[in-house]
ROSE-4610 file (N, C-alpha, C; in Angstrom, 1 decimal, always signed):
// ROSE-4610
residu = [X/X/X/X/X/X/X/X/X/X/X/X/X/X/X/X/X/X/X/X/X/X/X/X/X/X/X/X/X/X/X/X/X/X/X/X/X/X/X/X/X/X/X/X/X/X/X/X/X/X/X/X/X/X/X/X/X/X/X/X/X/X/X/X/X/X/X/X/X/X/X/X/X/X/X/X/X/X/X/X/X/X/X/X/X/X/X/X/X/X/X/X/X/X/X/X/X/X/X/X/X/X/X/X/X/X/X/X/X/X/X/X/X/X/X/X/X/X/X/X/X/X/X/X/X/X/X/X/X/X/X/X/X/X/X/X/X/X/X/X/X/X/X/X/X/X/X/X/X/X/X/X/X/X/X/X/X/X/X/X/X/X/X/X/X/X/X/X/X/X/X/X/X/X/X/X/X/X/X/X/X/X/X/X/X/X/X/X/X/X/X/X/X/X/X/X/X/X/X/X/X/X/X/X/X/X/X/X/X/X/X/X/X/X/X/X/X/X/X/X/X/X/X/X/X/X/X/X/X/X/X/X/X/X/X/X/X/X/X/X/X/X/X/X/X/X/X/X/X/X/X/X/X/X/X/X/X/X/X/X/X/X/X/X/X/X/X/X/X/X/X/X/X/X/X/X/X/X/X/X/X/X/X/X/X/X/X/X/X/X/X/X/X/X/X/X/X/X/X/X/X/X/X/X/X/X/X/X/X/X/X/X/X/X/X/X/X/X/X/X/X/X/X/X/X/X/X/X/X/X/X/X/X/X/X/X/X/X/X/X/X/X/X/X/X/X/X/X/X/X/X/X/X/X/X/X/X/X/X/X/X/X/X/X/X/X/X/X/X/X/X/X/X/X/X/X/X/X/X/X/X/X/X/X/X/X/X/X/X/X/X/X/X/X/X/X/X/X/X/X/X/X/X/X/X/X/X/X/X/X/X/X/X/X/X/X/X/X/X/X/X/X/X/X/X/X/X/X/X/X/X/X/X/X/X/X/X/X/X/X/X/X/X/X/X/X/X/X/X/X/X/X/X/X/X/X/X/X/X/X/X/X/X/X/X/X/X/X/X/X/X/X/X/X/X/X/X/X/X/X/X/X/X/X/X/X/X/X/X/X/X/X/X/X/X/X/X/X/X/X/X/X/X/X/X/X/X/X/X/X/X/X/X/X/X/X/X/X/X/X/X/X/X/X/X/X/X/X/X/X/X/X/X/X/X/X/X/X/X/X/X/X/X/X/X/X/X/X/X/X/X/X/X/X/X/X/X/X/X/X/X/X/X/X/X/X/X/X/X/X/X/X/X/X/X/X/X/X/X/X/X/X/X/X/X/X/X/X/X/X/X/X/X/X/X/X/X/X/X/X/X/X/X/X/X/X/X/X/X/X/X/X/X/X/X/X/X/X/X/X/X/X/X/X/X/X/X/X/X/X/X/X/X/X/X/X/X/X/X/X/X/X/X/X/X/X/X/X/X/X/X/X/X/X/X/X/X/X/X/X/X/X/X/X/X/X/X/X/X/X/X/X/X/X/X/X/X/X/X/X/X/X/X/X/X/X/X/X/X/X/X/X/X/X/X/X/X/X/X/X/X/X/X/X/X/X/X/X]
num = [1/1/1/2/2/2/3/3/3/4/4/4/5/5/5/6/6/6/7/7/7/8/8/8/9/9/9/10/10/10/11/11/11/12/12/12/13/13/13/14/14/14/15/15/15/16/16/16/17/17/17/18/18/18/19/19/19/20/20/20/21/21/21/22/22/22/23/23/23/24/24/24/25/25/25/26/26/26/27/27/27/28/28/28/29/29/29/30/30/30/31/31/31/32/32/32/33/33/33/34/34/34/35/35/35/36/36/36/37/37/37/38/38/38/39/39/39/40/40/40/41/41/41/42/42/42/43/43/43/44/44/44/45/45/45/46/46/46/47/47/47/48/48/48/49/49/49/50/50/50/51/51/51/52/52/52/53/53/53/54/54/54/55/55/55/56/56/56/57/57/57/58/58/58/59/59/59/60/60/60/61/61/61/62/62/62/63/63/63/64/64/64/65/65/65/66/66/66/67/67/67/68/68/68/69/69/69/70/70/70/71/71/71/72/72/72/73/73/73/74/74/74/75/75/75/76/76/76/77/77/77/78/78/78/79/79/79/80/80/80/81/81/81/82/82/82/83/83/83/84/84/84/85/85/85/86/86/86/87/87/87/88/88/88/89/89/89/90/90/90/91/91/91/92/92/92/93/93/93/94/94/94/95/95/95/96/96/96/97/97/97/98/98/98/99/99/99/100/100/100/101/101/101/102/102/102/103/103/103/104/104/104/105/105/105/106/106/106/107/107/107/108/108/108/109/109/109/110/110/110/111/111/111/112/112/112/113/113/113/114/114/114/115/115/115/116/116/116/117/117/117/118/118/118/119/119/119/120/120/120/121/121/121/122/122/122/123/123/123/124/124/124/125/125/125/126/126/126/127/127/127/128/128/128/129/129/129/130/130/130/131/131/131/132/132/132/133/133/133/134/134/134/135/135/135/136/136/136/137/137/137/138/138/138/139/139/139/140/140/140/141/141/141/142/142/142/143/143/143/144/144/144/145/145/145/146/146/146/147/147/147/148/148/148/149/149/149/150/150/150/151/151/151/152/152/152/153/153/153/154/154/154/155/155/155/156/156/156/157/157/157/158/158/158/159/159/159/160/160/160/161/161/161/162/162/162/163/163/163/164/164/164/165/165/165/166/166/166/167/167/167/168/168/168/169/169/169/170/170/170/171/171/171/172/172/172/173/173/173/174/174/174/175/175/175/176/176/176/177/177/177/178/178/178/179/179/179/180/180/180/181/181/181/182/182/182/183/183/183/184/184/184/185/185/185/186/186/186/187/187/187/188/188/188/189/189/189/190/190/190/191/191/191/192/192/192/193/193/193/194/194/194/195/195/195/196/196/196/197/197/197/198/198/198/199/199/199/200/200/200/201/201/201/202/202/202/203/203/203/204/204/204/205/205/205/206/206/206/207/207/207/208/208/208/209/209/209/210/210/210/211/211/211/212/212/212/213/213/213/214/214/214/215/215/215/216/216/216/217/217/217/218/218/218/219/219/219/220/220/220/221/221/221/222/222/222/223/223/223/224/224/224/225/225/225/226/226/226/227/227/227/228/228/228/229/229/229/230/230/230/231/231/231/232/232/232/233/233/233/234/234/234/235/235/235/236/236/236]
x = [+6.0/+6.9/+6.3/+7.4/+6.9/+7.3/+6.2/+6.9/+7.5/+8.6/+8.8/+9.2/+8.2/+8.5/+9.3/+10.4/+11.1/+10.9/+11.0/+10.7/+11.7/+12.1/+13.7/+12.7/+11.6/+11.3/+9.5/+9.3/+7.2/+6.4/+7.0/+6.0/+5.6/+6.8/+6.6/+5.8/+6.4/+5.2/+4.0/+3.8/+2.2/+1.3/+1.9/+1.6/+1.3/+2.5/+2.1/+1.3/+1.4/+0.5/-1.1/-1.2/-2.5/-3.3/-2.6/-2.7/-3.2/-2.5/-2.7/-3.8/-4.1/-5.0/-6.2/-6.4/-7.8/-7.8/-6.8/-6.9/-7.4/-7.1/-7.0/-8.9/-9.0/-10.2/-11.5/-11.2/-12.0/-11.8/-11.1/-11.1/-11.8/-11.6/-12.6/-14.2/-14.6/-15.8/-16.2/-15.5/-15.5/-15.8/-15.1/-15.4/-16.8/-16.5/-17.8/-18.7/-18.6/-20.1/-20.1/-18.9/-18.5/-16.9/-16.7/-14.8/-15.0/-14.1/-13.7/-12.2/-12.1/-10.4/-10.7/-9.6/-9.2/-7.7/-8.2/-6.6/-5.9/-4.8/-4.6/-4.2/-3.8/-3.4/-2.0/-2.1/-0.9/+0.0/+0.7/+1.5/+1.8/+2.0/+2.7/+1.7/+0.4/-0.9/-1.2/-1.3/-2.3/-2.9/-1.0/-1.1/-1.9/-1.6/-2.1/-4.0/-4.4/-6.0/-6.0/-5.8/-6.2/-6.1/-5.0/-5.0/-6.0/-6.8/-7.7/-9.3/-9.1/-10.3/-10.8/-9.5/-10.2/-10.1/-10.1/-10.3/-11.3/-11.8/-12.6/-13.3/-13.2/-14.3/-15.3/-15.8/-17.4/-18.0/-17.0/-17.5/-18.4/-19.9/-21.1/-21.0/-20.1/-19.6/-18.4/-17.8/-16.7/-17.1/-16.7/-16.6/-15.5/-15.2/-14.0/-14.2/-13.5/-13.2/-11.7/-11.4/-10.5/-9.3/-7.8/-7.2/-7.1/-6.7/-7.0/-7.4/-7.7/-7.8/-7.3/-6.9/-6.5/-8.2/-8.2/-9.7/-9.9/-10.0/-10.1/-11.4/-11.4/-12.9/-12.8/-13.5/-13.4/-12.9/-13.1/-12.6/-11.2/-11.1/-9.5/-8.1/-7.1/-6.2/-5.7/-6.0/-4.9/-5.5/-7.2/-8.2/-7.7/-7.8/-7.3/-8.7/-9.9/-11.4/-11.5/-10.5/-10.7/-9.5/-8.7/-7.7/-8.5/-9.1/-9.8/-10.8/-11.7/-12.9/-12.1/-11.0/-10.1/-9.6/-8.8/-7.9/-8.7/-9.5/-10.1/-11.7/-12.1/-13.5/-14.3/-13.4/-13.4/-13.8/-14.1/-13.9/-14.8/-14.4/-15.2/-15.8/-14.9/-15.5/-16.2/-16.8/-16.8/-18.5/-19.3/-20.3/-19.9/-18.9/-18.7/-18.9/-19.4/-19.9/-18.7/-18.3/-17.4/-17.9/-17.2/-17.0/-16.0/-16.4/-15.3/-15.2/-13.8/-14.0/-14.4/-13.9/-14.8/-16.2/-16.5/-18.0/-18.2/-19.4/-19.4/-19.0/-18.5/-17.7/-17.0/-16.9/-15.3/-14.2/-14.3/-12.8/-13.0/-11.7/-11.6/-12.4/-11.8/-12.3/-14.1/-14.3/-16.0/-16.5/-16.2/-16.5/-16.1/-15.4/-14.9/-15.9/-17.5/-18.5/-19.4/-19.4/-19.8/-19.1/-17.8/-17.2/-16.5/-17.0/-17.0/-18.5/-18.9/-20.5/-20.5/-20.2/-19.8/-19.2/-17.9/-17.1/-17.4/-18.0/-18.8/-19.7/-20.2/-21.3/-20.5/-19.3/-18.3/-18.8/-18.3/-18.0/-16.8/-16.9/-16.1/-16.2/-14.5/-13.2/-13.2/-12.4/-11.9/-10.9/-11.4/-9.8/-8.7/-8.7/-7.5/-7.4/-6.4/-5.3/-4.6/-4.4/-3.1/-2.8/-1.1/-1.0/+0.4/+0.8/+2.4/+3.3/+4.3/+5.2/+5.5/+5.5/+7.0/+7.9/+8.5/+10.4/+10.5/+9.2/+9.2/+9.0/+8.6/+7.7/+5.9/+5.9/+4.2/+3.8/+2.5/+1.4/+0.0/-0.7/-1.6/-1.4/-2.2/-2.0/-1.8/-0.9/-0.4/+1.1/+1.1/+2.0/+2.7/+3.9/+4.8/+4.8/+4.0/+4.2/+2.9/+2.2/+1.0/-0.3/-0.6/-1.7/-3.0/-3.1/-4.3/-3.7/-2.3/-1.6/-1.3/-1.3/-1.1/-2.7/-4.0/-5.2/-5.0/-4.9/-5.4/-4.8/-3.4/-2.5/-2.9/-3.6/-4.2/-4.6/-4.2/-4.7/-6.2/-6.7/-8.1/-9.0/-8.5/-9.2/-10.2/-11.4/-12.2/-12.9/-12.6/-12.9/-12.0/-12.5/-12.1/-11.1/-11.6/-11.4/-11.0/-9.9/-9.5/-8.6/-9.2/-8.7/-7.3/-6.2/-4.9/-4.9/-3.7/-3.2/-2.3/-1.2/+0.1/+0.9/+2.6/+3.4/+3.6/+3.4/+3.8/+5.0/+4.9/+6.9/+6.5/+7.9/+8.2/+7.3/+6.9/+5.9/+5.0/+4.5/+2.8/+2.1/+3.3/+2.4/+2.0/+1.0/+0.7/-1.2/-2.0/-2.7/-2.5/-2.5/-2.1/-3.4/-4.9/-5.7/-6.1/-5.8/-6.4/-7.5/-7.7/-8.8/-7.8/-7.9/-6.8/-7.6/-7.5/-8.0/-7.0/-7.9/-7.0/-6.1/-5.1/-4.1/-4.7/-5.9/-7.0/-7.8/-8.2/-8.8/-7.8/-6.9/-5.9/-5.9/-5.6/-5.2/-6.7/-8.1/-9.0/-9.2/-8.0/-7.8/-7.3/-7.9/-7.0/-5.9/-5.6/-4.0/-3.8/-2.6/-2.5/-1.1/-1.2/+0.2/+0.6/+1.9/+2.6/+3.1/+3.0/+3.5/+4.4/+5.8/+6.5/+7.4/+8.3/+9.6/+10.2/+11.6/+12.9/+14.3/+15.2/+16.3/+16.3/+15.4/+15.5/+14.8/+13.7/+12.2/+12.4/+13.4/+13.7/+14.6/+15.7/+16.5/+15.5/+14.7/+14.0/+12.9/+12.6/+11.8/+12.3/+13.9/+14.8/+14.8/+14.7/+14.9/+13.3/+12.5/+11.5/+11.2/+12.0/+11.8/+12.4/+13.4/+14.0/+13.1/+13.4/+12.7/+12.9/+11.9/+12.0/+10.7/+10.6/+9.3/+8.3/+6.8/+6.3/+6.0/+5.7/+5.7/+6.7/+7.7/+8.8/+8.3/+8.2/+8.0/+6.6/+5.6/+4.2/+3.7/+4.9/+4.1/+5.0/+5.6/+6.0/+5.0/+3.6/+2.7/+1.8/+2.6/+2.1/+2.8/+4.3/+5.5/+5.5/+5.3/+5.7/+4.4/+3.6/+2.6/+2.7/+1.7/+1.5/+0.3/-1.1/-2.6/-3.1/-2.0/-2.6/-1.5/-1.9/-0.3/+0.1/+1.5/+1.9/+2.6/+2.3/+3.5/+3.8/+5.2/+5.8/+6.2/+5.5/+6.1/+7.0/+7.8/+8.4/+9.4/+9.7/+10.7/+11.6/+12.5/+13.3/+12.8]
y = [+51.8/+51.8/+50.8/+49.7/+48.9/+49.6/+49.5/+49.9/+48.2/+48.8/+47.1/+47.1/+46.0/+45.8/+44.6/+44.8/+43.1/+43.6/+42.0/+41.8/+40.4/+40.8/+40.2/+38.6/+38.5/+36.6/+37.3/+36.2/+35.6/+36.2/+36.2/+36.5/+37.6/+38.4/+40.4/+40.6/+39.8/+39.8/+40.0/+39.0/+38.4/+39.4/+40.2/+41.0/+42.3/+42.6/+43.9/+43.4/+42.8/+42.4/+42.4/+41.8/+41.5/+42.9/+43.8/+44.7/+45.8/+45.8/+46.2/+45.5/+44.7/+44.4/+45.0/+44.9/+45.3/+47.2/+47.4/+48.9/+49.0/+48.6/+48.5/+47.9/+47.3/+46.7/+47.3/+48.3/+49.0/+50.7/+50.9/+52.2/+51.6/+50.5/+50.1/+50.1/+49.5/+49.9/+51.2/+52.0/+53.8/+54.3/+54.2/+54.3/+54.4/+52.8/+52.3/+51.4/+51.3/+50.8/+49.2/+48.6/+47.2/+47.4/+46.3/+45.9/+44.2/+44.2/+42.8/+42.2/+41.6/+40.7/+39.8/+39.7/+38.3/+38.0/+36.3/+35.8/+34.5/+34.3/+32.9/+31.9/+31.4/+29.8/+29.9/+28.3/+28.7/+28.2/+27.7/+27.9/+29.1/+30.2/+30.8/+32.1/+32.4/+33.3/+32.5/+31.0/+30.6/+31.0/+31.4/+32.0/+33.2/+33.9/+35.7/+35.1/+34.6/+34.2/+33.8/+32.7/+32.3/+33.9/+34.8/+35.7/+36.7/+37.1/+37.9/+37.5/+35.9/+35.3/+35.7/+36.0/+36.5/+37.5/+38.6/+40.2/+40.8/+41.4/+42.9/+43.3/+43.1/+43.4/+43.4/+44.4/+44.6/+43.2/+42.5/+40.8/+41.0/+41.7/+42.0/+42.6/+43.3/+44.3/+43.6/+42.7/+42.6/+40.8/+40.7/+39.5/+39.0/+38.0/+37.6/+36.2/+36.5/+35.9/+35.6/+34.3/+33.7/+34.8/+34.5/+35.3/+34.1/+33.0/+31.4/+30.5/+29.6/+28.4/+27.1/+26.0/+25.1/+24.4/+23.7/+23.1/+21.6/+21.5/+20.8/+20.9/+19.5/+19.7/+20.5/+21.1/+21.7/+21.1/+20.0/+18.9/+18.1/+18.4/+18.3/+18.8/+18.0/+18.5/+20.2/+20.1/+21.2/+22.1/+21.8/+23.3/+24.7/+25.7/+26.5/+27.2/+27.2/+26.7/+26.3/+24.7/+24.2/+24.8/+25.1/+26.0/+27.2/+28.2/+29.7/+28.9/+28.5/+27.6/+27.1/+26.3/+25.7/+27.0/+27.8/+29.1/+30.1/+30.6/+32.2/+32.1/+31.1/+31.4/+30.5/+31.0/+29.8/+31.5/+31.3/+32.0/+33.7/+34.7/+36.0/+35.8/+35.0/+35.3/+34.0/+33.2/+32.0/+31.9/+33.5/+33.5/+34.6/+34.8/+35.9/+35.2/+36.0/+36.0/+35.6/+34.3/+33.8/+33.0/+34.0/+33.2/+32.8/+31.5/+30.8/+30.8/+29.9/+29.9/+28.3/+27.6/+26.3/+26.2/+25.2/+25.2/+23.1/+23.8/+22.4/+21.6/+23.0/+22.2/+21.4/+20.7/+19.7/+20.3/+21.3/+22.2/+23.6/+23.8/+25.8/+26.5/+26.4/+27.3/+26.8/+25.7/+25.8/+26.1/+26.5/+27.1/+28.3/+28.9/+30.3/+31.6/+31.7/+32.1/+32.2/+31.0/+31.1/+31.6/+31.5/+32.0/+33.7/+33.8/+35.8/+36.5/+35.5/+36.6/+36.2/+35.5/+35.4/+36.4/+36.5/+37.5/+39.1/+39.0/+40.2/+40.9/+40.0/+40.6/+41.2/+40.6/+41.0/+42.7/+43.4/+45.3/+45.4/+46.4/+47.1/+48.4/+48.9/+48.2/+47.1/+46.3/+45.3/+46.3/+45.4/+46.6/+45.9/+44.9/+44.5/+43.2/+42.6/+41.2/+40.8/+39.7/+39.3/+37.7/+38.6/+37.4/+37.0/+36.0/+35.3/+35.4/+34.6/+34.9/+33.0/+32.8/+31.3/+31.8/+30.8/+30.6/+30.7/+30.7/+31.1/+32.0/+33.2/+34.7/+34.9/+33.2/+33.8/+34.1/+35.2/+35.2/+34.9/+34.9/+33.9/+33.0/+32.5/+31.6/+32.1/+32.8/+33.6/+32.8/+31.6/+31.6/+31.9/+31.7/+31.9/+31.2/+31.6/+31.0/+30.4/+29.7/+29.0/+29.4/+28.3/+28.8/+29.6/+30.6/+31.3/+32.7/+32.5/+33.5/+34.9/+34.9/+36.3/+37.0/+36.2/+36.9/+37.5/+36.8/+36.9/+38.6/+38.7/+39.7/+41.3/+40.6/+41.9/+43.1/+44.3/+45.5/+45.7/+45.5/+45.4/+44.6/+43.4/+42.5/+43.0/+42.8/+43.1/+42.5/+41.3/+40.0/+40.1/+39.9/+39.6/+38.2/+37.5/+35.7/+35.0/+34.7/+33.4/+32.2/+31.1/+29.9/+29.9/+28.9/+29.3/+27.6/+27.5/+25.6/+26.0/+25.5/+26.1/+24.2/+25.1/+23.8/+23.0/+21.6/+21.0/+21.1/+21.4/+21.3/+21.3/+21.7/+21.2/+22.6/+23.8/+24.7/+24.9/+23.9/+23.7/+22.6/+21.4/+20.4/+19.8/+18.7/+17.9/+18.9/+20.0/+20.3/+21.5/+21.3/+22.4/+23.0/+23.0/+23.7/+24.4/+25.7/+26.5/+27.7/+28.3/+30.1/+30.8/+31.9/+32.7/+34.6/+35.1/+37.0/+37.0/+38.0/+38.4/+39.9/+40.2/+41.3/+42.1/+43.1/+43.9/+44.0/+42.2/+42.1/+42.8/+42.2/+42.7/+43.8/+44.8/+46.2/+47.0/+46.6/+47.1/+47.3/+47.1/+47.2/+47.9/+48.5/+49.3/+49.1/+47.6/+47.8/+46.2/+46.1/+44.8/+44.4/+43.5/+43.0/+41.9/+41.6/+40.5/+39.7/+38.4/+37.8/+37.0/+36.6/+35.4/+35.7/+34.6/+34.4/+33.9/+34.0/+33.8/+33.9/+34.1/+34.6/+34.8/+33.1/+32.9/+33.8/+33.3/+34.5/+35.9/+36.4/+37.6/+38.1/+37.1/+37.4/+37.2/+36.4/+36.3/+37.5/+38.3/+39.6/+40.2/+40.4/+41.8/+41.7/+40.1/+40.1/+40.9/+40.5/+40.8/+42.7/+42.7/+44.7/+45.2/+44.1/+44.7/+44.6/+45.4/+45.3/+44.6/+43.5/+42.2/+41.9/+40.7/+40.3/+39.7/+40.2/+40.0/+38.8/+38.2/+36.9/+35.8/+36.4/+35.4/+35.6/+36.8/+37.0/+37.5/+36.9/+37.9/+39.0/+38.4/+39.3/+40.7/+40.9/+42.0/+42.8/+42.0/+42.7/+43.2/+43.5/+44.2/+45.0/+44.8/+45.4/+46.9/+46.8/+47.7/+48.7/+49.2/+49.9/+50.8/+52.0/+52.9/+53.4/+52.5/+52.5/+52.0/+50.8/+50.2/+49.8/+51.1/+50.7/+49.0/+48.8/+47.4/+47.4/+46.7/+46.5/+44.8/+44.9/+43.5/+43.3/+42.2/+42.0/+40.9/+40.7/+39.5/+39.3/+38.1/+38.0/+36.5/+36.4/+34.8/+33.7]
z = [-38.5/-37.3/-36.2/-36.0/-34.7/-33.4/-32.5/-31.1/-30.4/-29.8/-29.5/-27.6/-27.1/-25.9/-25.5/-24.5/-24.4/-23.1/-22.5/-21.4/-20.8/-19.3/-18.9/-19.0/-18.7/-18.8/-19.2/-19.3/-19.6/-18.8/-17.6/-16.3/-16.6/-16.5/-16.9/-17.6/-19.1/-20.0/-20.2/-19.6/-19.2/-18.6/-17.6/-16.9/-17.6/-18.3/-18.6/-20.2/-20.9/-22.1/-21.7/-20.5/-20.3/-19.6/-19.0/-19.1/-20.2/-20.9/-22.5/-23.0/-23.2/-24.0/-23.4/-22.0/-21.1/-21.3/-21.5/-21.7/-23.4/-24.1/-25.8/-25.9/-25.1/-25.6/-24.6/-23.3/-22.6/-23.6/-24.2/-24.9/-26.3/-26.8/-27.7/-27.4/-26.6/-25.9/-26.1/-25.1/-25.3/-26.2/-27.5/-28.5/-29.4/-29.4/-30.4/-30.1/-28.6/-27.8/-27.7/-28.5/-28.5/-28.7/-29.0/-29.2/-29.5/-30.1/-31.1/-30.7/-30.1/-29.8/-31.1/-31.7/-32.7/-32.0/-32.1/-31.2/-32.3/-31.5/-32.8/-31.3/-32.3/-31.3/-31.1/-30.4/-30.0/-28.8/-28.2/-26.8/-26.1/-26.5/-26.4/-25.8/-26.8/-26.1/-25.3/-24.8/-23.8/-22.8/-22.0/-20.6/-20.1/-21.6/-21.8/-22.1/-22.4/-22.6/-21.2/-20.6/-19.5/-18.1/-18.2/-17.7/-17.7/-19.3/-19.8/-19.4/-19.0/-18.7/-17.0/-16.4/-15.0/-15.1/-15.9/-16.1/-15.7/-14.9/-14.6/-15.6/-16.8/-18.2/-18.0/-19.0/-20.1/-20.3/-20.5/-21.2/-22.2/-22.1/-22.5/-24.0/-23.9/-24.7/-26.1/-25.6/-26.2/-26.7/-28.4/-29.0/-29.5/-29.9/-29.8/-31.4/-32.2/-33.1/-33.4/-34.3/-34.4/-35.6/-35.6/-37.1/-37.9/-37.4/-38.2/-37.9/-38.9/-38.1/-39.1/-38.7/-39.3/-39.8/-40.9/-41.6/-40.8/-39.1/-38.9/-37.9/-37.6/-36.5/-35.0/-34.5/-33.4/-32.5/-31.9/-31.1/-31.3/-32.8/-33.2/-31.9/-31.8/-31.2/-31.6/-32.9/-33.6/-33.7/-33.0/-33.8/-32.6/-33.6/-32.9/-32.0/-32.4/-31.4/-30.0/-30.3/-29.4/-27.7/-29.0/-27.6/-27.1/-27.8/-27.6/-26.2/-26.9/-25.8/-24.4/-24.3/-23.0/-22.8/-22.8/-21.9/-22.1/-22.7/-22.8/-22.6/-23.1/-23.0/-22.0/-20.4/-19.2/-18.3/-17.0/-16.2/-16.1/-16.2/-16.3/-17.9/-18.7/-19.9/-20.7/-19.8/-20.3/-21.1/-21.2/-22.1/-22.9/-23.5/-24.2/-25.5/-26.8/-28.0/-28.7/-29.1/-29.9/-31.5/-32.4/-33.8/-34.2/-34.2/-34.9/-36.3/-37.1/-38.7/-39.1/-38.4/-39.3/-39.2/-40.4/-40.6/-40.9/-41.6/-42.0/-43.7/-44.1/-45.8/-45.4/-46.8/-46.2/-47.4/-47.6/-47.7/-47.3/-47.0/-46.2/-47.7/-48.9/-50.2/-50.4/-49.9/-50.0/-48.8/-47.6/-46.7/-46.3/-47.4/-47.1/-47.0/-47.7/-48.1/-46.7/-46.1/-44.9/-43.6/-43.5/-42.9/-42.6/-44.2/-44.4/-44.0/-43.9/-43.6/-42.1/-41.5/-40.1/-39.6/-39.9/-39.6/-40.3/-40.8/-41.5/-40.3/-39.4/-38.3/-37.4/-37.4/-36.1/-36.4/-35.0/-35.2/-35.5/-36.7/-37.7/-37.4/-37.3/-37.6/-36.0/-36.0/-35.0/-34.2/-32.8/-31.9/-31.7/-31.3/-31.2/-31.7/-32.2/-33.1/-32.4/-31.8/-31.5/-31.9/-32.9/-33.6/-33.2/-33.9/-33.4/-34.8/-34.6/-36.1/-35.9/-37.1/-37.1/-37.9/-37.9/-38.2/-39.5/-40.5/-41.6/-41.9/-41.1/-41.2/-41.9/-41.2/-41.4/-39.9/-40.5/-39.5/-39.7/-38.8/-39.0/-40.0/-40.6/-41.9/-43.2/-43.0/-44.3/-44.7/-45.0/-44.8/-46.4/-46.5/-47.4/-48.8/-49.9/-51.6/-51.2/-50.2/-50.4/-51.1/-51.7/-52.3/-52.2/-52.2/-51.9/-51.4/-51.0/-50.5/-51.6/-52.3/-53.3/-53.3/-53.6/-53.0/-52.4/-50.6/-49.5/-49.3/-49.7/-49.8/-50.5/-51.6/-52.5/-51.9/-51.8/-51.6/-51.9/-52.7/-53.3/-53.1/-52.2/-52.0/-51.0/-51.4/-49.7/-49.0/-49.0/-47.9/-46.7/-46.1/-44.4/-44.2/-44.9/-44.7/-46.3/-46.4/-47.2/-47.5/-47.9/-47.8/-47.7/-47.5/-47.5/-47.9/-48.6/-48.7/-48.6/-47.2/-47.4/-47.7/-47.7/-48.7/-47.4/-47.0/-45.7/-45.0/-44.3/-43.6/-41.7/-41.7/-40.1/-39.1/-39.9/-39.1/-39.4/-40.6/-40.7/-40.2/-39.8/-39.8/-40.5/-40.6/-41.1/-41.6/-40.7/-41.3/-42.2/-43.4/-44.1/-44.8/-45.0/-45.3/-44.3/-44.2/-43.2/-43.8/-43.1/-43.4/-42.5/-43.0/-42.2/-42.5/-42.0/-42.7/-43.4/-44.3/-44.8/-44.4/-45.5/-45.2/-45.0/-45.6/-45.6/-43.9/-43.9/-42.7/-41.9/-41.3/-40.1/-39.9/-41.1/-41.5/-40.9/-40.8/-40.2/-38.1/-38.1/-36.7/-35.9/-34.6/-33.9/-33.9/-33.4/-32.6/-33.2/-33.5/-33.5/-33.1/-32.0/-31.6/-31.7/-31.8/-32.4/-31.1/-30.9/-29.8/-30.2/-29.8/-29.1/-28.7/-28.6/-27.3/-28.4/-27.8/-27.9/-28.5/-28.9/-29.5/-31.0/-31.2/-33.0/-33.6/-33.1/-34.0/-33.4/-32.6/-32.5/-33.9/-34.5/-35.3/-36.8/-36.7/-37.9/-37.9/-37.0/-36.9/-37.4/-36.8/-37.8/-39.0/-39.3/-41.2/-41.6/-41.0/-41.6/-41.5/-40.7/-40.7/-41.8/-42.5/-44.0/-44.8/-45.7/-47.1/-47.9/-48.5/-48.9/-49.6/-50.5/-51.1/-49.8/-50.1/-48.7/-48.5/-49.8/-50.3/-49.6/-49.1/-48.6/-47.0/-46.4/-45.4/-44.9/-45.1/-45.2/-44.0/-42.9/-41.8/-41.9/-43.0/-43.7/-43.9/-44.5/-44.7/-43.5/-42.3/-40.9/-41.1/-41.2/-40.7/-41.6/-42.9/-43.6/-43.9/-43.3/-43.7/-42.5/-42.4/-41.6/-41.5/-41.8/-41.5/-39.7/-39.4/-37.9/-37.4/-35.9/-35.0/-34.8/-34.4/-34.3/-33.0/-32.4/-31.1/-31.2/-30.6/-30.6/-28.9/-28.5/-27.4/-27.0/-26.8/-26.3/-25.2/-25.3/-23.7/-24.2/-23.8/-23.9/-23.8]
């Protein structure tokens, strides 16, 4: 079951999202003496990282790793790194303990080995996720038929992190080798919330609340379980 929050515009949003997170990730603390944010990229989180960055936080306490990343160089326009580093890892939080997924292979699948023992150090389970949807029903880099995608998906699988080659198009771009967690990974988390805006990917969420191959819609494989609460927030 999703809980779902809409909100009349962004601002609200923003406000009360960023709120949430600081409560989700100070009861993480409470908890288990640390807390883990995983974020993705994006337009759309920017505002909510740049907000979390002037937070009142543990900082000390709390690390912060990626849900994907495109197999490009950090400095890349498209790295999803180089956005986390610009909006979140500026201000209250600008020495907070950040893992990233690229390395130095020159493919995501020969650098996948390094990038799971990385994220292996993170604290387990993780508290909070926050991921987005496209117009195709992926999340993170799960995306839809791509190669590496039936693994990553596997119930049994017990890696955190694997390669993805998705098929090129108008919502992948031009970089299409990415690293992404896997289904497994995600599912080890307190809370994980879904972010975006506006009317279309609102109607393409409902499809994905039906029952369907997950394969067409992977962030099905959030939608349809009952191990890690989900909230959806969004606004026009």
């Amino acid at each position: 079951m999703v809980r779902e929050f809409f909100f009349e515009n962004r601002t609200h949003l923003l406000t009360a999202l960023s709120a949430e997170c600081q409560d989700v990730l100070a009861e993480g603390i409470s908890k288990h003496g640390l807390a883990t944010l995983l974020v993705s990229g994006g337009t759309t989180p920017a505002p909510l990282y740049e907000a979390l960055s002037k937070a009142d936080m543990n900082w000390k306490k709390i690390r912060i790793g990626l849900v994907d990343e495109r197999w490009v160089d950090d400095q890349h326009a498209a790295s999803n790194e180089a956005l986390i580093r610009r909006s979140l890892l500026i201000n209250n939080a600008k020495n907070v303990e950040f893992v990233g997924m690229k390395n130095a292979a020159a493919t995501a699948a020969a650098g996948q080995a390094e990038t799971e023992t990385r994220y292996r150090g993170l604290p387990n389970p993780f508290t909070l996720a926050i991921v987005g949807m496209g117009a195709d029903g992926h999340t993170a880099s799960l995306f839809p038929h791509a190669e590496g995608l039936a693994d990553a998906l596997r119930e049994d699988n017990d890696q955190l992190t694997a390669a993805i080659t998705a098929t090129a198009s108008d919502i992948t771009g031009p970089n299409t080798e990415r690293m992404t967690l896997t289904r497994n990974a995600l599912l080890n988390t307190d809370r994980i919330i879904i972010l975006f805006t506006g009317e279309d990917k609102l109607a393409i969420f409902g499809k994905a609340q039906q029952n369907g191959p997950v394969e067409d819609m992977p962030i099905r494989a959030l939608l349809h379980q009952d191990k890690v609460p989900v909230e959806l927030y969004w606004a026009p």
